[in-house]
Each structure stands twice: as C-alpha cells, then as structure tokens.
C-alpha positions in Angstrom: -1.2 1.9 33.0 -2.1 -0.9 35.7 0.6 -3.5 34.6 0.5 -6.6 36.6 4.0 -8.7 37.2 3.1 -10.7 34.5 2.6 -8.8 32.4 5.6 -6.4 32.6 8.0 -9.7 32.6 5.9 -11.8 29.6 5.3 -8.5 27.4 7.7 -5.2 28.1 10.8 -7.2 29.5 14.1 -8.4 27.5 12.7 -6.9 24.6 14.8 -7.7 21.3 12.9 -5.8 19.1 10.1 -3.3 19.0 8.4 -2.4 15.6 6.1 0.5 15.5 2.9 -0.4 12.8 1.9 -3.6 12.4 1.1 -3.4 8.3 2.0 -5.0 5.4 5.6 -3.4 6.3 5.5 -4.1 10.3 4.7 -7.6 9.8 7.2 -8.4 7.0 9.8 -6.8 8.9 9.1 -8.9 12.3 9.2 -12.1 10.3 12.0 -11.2 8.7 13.8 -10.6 12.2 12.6 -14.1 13.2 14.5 -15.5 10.9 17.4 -13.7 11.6 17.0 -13.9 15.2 15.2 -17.0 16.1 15.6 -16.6 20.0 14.9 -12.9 19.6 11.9 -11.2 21.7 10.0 -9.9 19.0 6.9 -7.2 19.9 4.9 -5.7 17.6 2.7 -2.0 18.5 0.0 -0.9 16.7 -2.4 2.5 17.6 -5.6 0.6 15.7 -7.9 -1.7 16.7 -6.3 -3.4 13.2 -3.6 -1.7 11.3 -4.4 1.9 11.4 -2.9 3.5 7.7 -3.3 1.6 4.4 -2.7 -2.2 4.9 -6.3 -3.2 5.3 -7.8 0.0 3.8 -6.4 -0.4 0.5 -7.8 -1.6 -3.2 -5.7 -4.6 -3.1 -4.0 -3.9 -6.5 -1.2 -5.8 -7.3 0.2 -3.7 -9.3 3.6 -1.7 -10.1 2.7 1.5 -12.1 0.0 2.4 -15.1 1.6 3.7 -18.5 0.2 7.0 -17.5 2.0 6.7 -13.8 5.2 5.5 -15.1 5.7 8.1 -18.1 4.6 10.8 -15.3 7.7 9.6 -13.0 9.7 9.9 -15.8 9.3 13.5 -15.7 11.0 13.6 -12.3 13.2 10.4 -11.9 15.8 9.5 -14.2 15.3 6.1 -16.3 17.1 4.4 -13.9 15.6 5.6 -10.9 12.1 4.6 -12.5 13.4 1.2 -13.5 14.5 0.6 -10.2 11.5 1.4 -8.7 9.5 -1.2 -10.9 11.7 -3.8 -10.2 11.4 -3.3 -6.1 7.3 -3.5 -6.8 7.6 -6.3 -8.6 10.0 -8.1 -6.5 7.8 -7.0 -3.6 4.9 -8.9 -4.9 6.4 -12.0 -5.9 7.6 -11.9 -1.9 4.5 -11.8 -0.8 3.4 -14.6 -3.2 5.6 -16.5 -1.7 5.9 -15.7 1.8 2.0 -16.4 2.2 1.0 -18.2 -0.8 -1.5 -17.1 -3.9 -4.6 -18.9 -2.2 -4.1 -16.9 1.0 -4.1 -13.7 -0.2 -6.8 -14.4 -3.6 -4.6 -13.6 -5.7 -6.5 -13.4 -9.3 -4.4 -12.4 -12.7 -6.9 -10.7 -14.3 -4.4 -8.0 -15.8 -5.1 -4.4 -15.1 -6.1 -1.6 -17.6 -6.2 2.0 -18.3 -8.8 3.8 -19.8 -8.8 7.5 -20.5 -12.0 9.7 -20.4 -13.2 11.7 -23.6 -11.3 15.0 -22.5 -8.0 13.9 -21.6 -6.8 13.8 -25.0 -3.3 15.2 -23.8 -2.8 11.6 -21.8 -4.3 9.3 -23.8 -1.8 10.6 -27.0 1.2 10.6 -24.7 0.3 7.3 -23.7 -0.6 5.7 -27.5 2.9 8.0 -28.5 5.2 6.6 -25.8 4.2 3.3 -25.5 6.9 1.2 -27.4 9.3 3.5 -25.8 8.0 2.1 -22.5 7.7 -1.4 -23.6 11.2 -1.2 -24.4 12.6 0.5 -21.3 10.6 -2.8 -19.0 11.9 -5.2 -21.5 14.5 -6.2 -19.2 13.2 -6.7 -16.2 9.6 -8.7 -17.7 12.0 -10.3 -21.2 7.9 -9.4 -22.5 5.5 -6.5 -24.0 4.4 -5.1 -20.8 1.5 -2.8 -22.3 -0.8 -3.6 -25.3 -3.8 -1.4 -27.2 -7.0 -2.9 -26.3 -10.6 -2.3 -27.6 -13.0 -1.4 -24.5 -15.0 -4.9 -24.6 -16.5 -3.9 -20.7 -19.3 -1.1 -22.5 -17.8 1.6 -20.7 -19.0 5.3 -21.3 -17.4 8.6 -22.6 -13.8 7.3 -23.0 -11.2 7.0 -25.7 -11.6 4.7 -27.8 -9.3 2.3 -26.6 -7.8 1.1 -23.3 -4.2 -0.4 -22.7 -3.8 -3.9 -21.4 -1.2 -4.8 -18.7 -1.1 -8.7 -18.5 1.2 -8.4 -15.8 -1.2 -7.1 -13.6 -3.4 -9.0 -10.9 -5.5 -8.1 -7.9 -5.8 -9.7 -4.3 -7.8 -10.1 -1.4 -6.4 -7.6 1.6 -8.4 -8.6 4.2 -7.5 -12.4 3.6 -3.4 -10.8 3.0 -3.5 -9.2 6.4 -4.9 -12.2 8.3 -2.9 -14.8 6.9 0.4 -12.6 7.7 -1.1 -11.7 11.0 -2.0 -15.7 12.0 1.6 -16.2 10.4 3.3 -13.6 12.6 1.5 -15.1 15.8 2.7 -18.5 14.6 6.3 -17.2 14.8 6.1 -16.1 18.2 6.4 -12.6 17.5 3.8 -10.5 19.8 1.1 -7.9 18.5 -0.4 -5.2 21.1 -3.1 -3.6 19.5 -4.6 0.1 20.2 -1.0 0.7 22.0 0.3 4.1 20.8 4.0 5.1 20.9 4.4 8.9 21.9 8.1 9.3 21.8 11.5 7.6 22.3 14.7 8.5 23.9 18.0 6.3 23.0 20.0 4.8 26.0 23.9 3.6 25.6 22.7 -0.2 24.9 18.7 0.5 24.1 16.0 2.9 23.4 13.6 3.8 26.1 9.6 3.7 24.4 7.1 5.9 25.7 3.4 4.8 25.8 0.8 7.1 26.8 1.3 6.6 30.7 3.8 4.1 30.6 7.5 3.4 29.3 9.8 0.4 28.7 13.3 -0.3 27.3 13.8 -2.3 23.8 17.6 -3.0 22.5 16.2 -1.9 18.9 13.2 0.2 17.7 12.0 0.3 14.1 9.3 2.5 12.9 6.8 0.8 9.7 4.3 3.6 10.2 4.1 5.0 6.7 1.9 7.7 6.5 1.9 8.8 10.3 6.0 8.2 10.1 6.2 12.2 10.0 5.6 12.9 13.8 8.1 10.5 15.3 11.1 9.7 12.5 10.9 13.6 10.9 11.3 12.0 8.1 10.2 13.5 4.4 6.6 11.7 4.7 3.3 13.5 3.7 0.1 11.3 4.9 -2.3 11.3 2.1 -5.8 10.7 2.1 -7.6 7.8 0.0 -11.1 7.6 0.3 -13.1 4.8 -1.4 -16.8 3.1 -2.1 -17.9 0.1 -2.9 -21.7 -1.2 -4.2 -23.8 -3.8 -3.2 -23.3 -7.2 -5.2 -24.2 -6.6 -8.8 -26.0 -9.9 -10.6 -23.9 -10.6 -13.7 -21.1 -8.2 -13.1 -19.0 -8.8 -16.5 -16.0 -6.2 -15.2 -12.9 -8.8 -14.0 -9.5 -6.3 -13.4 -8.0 -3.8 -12.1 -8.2 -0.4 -13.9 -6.8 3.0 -13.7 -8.0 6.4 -14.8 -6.3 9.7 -14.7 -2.7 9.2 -14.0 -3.6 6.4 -11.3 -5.5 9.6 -9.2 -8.7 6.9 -9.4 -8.7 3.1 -9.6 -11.4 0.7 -9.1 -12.0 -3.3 -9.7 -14.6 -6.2 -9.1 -14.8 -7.9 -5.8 -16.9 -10.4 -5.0 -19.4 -9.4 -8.0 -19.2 -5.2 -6.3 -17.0 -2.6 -7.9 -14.4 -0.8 -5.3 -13.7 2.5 -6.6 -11.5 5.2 -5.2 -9.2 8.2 -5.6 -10.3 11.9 -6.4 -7.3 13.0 -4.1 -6.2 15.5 -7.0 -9.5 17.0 -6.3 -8.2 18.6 -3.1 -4.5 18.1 -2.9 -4.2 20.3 0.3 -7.0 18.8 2.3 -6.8 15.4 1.7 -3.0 15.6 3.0 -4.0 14.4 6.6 -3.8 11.8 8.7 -7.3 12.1 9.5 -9.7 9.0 8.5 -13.0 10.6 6.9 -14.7 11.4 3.9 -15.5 14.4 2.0 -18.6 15.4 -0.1 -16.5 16.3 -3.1 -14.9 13.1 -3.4 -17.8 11.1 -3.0 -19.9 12.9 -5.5 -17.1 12.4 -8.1 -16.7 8.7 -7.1 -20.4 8.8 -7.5 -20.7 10.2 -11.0 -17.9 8.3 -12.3 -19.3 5.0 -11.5 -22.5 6.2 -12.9 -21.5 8.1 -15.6 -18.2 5.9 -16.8 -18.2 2.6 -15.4 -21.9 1.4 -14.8 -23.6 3.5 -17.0 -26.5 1.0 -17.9 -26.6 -0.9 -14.7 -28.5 -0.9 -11.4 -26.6 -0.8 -7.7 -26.6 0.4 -4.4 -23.3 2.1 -2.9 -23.0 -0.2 0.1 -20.2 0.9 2.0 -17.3 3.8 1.9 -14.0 4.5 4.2 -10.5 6.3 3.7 -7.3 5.1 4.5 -3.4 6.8 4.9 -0.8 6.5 2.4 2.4 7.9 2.7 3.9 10.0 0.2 7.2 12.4 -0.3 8.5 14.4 -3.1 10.0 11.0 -4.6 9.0 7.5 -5.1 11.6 6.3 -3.6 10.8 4.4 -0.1 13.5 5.5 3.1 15.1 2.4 4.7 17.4 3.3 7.2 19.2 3.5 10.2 17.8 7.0 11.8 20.4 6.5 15.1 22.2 3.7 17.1 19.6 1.8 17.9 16.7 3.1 15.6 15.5 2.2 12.1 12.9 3.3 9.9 11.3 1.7 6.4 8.5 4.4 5.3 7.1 6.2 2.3 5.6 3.4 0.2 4.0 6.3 -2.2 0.8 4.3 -2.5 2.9 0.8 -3.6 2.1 -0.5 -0.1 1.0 -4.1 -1.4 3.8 -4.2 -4.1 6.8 -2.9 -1.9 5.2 -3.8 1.3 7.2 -7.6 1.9 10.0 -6.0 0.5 10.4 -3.1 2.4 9.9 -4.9 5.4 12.9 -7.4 4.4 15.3 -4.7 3.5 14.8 -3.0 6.7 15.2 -6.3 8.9 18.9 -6.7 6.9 19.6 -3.2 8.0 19.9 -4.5 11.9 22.9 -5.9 13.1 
C-alpha cells in the first residue's frame, strides 16, 4: 500500500480505537466509545464497499422472537435464559429508536404475524396449546398480552385457519437505519475505511499491531463487530449462515401491511414500499447455506418462488424484481459473546439473526467492556 505522509499521520497514527465491521454492531459500538472517550481516535474498517454481512442485507424486522421461535428456544434454553434474551432484543430496539429516531430509520408499527401452512399441524397446535403459557412467561417484561389468535383478513392460501397477532411488533427501513447511523458516526468524528480488510493481529505490551493486506499499523485497542465472518479471526463459536431473499416489483393496491413469519421464523417476508420482501428457506440446505459466501441457490429461490405464489399472492399479478443474500451469525446458543478475548482485544458477535433488535445493544455493552 502506497501511503502518503498524510495519510499515515491523519488515518493509521495515535490510534485509540480500531473496530473491525462497520454494521449495526461496529457503528453502535464506535459511538458508544465517543462518548466515553471524547478525544479518543476513533477508526472504523470495513472489507465492503458498505457493510459486508447482514446490516444492509437484512428484512428490517423489528422484531424479538415468533411464538413458534420462542417455544422452539425453550427446548434448549432454560426460562430464564429465553427471557433474558427477549428482553436484550427489545431493549436493543428501543436503543436504536432512540439513538437515531423513529423517522430515520421508518419505523412503522404494523405488528407482526405468524401463519402456519395446511401441513404443519404439529406447530400450529403447539403454538394455539402454549400460547397463554407464553403470554404469561413475557408478562413481565411487556405488563401486556404479547400474542393474540387472529382470523387471516390478508386472503392468504393453504394455511391454518388462523394467524397469531404480535402488536409489539414493527418493521423499519435498513437502508435509511444504516445511513443515518453512518452520517451520525461521521458527525462524531469517528473515521470509516471502506473495502479495507483486516488479515490478522498480533498484541504488543501497550497495543495490538493490525495487519492489512500489504500494510500494518499499531491501535492501543482492537474490537472485532464482524458477526458472521467473526470465525476466522476471534475463533470464536460463530457459524456464518446464509440468508437469501427476493423482492417484486411494486404491486398496485398491495393490502399486506406487517411483518410475518412462517415455519419456525426459517422464512419471513413484509410490504415495502407497495413490494413484498420475502426470504429464508435456509432449513432447506442447512450444510450449504452455512458460508460466508454471498449468492443464491436454485432451491431456495424456487421455494421463495412458490410460496409467494402459492401462499401469499395467490390471486395477484407481479414481477420478482430483485434478489441477494446476506451473512448472519449463528452458534449453538442464542446467546450473543461480548468480551474481552486478550489485553487489548474485544469482541461482540453472534447476533443469531437479531442483528436489528440486539444490534445498538450489543454495540453498547461491548464499548462498557473497555477500560
């Protein structure tokens, strides 16, 4: 790397703090630090052209966990652990409220809802079966019902005959999210370097040397927000998974406001700007779709395809317009790792698909973590 005198001494020089990933995580985390630090040399690194994993690939659900998804990490949290969880996504939301305001980031209160197709009568009696149960268990943390019985009013296609309502539920805008915390990061003085990969690290007495791809430079603290490509460098327990999604053309009329789930959260889709997102299908192909790899796969599609034709539009006209994949980051819990991985080295990874719920949150925590 040809680095001029200026720009070793304005960008790679007294560096405070380095964060690897400039998502929803990254971002939160750096403005975080600002506070904290407000003379503090804050840079940002990120291998995209925009953030490269989840944070502007995602369905923009602001949302904390279906019936179906919450009674499934019952099965392999305790109550508390579950309960815990929820409360983090929810608190992580009404961060990001705050931190950038509800016009920002579009947020819209539609509710969200799950429906159940014809065949998964196994879920959709669990669901009707445990649903006071649930209600009860989230009573203290929303002092309401969280999930109600609704009749299908949106004329969808071979499902059960009734959905459940989540009031609580909302949907945002990610493209507007990552902008206005990007415009409010480079407000706070905190530097971005985009399409800037970091290929290892090595820890000094007072600092950590970071290694670029032909090029190296010393930080006093390093902290990785990388999510779903956090395996290579933290060896952390993160599995990248694969989410690949479509959207249609604008659809005249488009009646369907919300943000639904079907089949244990494995697909999800809602309206924006009159279209239908739709995505998921990684259950389809567990093995392959863990990867870090953006890209799309016939199988996938051509479910996504005959849902939306078969389930969700079933009497309407459109035209898929667009589809892409993003990168969650995934592990054998919910639970998200915050923490101090050496001297001078943190990490805050594994959002298990929660990014835009636990995102601003995760981000905080991990900015109290350095001293």
């Amino acid at each position: 790397m040809d680095l001029s005198y200026w720009e070793l001494k304005n960008w790679f020089t007294n560096v405070d703090f380095t964060i690897v990933g400039s998502g929803i995580v990254g971002l939160h985390c750096g403005l975080a630090l600002r506070e904290k630090f407000p003379e503090s040399k804050i840079l940002i690194l990120e291998k995209g052209m925009l953030p490269q994993g989840a944070s502007t690939k995602n369905a923009g659900f602001a949302c904390f966990g279906s019936l179906s998804e919450i009674i499934d990490d019952l099965k392999s949290h305790s109550e508390e652990e579950v309960l815990q969880l929820i409360q983090k996504r929810w608190n992580g939301l009404q961060l990001l409220r705050k931190n950038l305001g509800d016009n920002a980031i579009d947020f819209k209160p539609y509710g969200g809802y799950e429906l159940f197709l014809k065949d998964d009568d196994s879920t959709y009696n669990e669901c009707l079966q445990k649903l006071p149960f649930i209600n009860e268990l989230l009573k203290p943390l929303f002092r309401n019902e969280v999930f109600a019985k609704e009749v299908d009013r949106f004329a969808f296609q071979g499902i059960q005959d009734y959905l459940i309502f989540n009031p609580f539920e909302a949907q945002i805008d990610t493209g507007k999210m990552m902008n206005a915390l990007l415009q409010k990061a480079i407000a706070n003085d905190i530097m971005i370097l985009n399409q800037v990969e970091v290929t290892s690290y090595q820890e000094k007495n007072e600092s950590v040397e970071v290694a670029l791809a032909d090029f190296s430079f010393s930080t006093k603290k390093l902290l990785f927000t990388t999510n779903g490509f956090a395996g290579e460098l933290t060896h952390n327990q993160v599995k990248p998974a694969r989410a690949q999604v479509l959207i249609t053309e604008p659809i005249p009329n488009l009646d369907i406001k919300g943000t639904f789930h079907l089949d244990k959260g494995y697909y999800y889709f809602r309206n924006i700007d009159d279209r239908i997102l739709f995505g998921g299908g990684r259950n389809l192909a567990f093995e392959e779709e863990t990867t870090t790899e953006l890209g799309l796969t016939e199988l996938i599609q051509n479910r996504l395809e005959q849902l939306l034709k078969e389930v969700i539009l079933p009497n309407t006209k459109y035209k898929i317009a667009h589809r892409w994949s993003g990168i969650m980051g995934l592990g054998l819990t919910k639970k998200p790792i915050v923490e101090q991985m050496a001297e001078h080295v943190y990490c805050g990874v594994r959002l298990g698909g929660m990014g835009v719920a636990i995102g601003s949150l995760i981000g905080q925590e991990l900015a109290d973590l350095v001293k």
